[in-house]
MARPAZA-477901 format. One record per residue (C-alpha): residue number from 1; x, y, z; chain. Coordinates in Angstrom, 1 decimal, always signed. Layout:
  resi       X       Y       Z  chain
   NUM       X       Y       Z      A
...
END
This chain:
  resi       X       Y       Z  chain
     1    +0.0    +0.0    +0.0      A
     2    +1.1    +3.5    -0.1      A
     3    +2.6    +5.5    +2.5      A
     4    +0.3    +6.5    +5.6      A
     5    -2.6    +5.2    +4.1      A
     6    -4.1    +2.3    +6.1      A
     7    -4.9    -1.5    +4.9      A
     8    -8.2    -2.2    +4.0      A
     9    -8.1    -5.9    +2.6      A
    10   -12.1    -5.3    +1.6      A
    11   -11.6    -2.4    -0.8      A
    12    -8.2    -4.0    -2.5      A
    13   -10.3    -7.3    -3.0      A
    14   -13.5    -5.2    -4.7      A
    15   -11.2    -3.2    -6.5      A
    16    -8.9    -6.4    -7.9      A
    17   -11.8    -8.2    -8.7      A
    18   -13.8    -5.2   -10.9      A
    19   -10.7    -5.2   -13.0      A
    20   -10.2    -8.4   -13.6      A
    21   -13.9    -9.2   -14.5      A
    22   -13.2    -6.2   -16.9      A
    23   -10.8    -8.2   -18.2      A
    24    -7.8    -6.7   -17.3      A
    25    -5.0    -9.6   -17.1      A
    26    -2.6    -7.6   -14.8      A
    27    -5.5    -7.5   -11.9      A
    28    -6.5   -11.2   -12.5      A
    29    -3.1   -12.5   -12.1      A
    30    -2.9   -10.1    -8.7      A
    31    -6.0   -11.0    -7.7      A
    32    -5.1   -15.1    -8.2      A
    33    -1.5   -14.9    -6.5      A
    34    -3.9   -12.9    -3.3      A
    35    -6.5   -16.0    -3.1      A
    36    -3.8   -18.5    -3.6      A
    37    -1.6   -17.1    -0.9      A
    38    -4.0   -14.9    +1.3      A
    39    -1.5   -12.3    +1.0      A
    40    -2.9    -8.6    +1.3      A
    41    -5.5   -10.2    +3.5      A
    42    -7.9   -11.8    +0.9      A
    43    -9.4   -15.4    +2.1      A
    44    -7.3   -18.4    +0.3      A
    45    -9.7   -19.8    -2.3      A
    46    -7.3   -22.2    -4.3      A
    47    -9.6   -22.9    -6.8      A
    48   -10.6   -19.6    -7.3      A
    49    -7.3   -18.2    -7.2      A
    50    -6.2   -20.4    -9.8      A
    51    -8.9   -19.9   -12.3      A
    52    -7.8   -16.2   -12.5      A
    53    -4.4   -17.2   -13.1      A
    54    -5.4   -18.8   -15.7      A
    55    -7.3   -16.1   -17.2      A
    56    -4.6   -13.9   -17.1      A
    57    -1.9   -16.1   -18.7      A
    58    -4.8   -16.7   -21.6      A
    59    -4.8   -13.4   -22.0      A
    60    -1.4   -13.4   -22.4      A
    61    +0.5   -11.7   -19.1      A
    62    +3.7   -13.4   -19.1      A
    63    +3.9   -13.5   -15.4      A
    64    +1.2   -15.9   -15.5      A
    65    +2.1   -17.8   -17.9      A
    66    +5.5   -18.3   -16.2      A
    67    +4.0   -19.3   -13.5      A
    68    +1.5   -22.0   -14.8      A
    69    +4.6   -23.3   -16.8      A
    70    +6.8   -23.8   -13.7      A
    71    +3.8   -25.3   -12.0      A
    72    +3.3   -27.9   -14.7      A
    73    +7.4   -28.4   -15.1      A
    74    +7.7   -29.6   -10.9      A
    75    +9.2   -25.9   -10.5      A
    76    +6.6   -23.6    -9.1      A
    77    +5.8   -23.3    -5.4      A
    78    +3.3   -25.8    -3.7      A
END
């Protein structure tokens, strides 16, 4: 977050997840990493988390699709 300005785990979620049902791959891929982790304080939701991963490596965000490769070559995290 930025300087000063307090957490709020609510708003980041609402905000991620209007972007990436817009479509934007940058804020599925963030919003997937956050449910697959619970980092930023989003709820784990595996499945869920991994579907937007997904999404955003279709769409082409090479982050993503870096990820899903490692994963299916033994290499990402588990």
């Amino acid at each position: 977050g930025a300087p000063g300005v307090p957490k709020d785990p609510s708003l980041a979620e609402a905000l991620l997840r209007r972007a990436a049902e817009r479509g934007n791959a940058g804020a599925e891929f963030q919003l997937g990493i956050a449910q697959l982790s619970g980092n930023e304080g989003i709820a784990v939701n595996k499945n869920e988390g991994a579907l937007w991963v997904q999404r955003a490596a279709v769409r082409g965000l090479k982050e993503a699709q870096e990820l899903l490769k490692g994963t299916r070559d033994g290499k990402g995290s588990k």
